[in-house]
C-alpha positions in Angstrom: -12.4 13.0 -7.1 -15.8 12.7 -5.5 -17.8 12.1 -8.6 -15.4 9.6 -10.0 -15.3 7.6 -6.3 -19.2 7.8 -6.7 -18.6 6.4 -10.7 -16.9 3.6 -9.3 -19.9 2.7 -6.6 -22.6 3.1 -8.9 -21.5 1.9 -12.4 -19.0 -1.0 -11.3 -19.4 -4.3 -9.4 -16.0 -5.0 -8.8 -12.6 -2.5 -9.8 -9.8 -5.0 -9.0 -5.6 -4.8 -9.2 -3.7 -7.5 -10.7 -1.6 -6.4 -7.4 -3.8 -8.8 -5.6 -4.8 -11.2 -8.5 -6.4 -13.7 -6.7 -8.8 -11.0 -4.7 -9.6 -9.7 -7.3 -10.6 -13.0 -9.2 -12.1 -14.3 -6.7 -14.4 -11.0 -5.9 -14.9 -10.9 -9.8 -16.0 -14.9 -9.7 -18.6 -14.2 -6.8 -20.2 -10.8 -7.8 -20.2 -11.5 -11.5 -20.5 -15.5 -11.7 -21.9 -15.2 -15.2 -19.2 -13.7 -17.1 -15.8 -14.7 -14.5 -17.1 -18.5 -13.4 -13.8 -20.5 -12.8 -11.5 -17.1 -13.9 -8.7 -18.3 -11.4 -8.7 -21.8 -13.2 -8.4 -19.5 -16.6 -5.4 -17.5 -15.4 -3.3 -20.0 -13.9 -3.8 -22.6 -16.6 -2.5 -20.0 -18.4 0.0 -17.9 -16.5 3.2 -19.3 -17.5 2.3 -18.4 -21.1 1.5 -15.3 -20.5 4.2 -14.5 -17.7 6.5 -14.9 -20.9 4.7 -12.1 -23.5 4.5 -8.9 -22.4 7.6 -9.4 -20.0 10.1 -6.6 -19.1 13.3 -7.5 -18.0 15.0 -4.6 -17.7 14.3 -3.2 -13.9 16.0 -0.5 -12.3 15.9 0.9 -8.7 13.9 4.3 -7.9 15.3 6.0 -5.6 13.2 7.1 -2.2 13.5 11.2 -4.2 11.7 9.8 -7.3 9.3 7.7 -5.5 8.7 11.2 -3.1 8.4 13.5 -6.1 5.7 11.1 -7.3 3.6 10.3 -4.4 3.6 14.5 -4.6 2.7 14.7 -8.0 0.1 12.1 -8.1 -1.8 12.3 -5.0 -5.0 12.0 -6.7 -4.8 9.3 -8.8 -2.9 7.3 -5.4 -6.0 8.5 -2.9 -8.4 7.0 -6.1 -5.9 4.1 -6.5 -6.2 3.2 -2.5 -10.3 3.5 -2.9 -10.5 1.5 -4.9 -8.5 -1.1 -3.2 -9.7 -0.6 -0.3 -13.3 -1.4 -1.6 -12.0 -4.3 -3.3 -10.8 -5.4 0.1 -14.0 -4.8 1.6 -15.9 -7.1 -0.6 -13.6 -9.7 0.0 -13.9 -9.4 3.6 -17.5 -9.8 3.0 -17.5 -12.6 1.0 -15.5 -14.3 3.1 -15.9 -13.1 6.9 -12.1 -11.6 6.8 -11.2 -15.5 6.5 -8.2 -16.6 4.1 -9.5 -18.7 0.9 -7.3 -21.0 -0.6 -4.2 -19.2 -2.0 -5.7 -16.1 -2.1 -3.1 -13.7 -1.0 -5.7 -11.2 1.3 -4.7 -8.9 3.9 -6.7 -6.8 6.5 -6.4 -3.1 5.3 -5.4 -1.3 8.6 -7.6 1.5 9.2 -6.9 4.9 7.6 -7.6 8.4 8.2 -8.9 9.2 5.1 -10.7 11.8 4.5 -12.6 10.9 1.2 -14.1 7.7 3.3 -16.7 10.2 5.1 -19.1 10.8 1.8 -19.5 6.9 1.6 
């Protein structure tokens, strides 16, 4: 787990979700202007195409037993999953002094007793 949090610090600028598309385009348009200039502009010009491709439209509940199972099973790749995030957030927040820009859809990651944190 450690080496792969370290992977992600030394060997990526930015590891976004498309949970929180416009973070991560906007972090992706400030730390690497050269390839993702103007990326929200690309994605919402065309988001209603592709909103219609890949779309699956058959949902179904899971129920709080599956979700528990899960979160038991995969407690690695969630504690990776929620670095991540969390350092996706933090770049945000430094790019824009924990301030709301435009549409952008950010929200202050309450402070968590992580563990992993304490070799960064």
């Amino acid at each position: 787990m450690q080496k792969a949090k370290r992977t992600v610090e030394t060997e990526y600028a930015v590891v976004g979700t498309w949970e929180d598309t416009n973070i991560t385009l906007s972090v992706l348009e400030a730390y690497i202007p050269r390839y993702f200039r103007n990326a929200k502009v690309a994605y919402y010009l065309g988001k209603d195409r592709l909103s219609r491709v890949n779309r699956n439209n058959v949902t179904r509940i899971v129920s709080d037993e599956t979700r528990l199972i899960l979160r038991k099973n995969l407690t690695n790749e969630i504690e990776f999953y929620e670095f991540c995030k969390q350092r996706l957030y933090l770049q945000y927040a430094a790019l824009t002094q924990g301030m709301k820009v435009g549409e952008d859809d950010y929200l202050l990651v309450p402070e968590q007793q992580n563990d992993y944190n304490e070799d960064y």
